[in-house]
N, C-alpha and C positions, 0 to 999 in steps of 0.2 A: 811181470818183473818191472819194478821201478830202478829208474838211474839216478842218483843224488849229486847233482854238481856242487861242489862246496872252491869257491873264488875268492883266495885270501890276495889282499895287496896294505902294507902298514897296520893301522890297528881296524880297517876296515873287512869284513866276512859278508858274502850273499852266499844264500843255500839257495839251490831252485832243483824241481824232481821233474822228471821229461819219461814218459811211458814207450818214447822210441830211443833207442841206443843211437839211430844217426843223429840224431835231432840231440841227441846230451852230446854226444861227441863233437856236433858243432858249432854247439852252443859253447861249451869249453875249448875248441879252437879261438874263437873272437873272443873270448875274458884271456884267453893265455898271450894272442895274439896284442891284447893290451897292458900288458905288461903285470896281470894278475897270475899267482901260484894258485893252478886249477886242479881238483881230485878229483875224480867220478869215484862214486862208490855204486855196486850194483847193488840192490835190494832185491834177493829171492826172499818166498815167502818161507824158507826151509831156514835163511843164515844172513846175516851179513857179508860181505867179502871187498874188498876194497880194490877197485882196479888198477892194474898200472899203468895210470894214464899218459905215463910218454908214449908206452907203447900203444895204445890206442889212436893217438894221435897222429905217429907216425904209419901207423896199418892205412889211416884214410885219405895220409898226403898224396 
């Protein structure tokens, strides 16, 4: 399973894919933590599905 962090902030976008879910979820605490609008999408290889990353984020505070 791949995780897709996608960190929008103005007309600026970085995508980066992390193979551990702590490791995306904390990498998208420090981009949110700076002032960036952060998504995790999960990637199974069956579907897409898009997380909900408040609640992700709050699950690891």
């Amino acid at each position: 399973m791949t995780y897709r962090i996608v960190a929008e902030r103005g007309n600026e976008t970085v995508r980066m894919d992390r193979a551990s879910s702590l490791m995306a979820v904390a990498k998208a605490r420090v981009w949110a933590s700076e002032g960036w609008h952060v998504t995790i999408i999960v990637h199974d290889q069956v579907h897409l599905a898009p997380a909900d990353s408040n609640r992700l984020l709050e699950a690891c505070a």
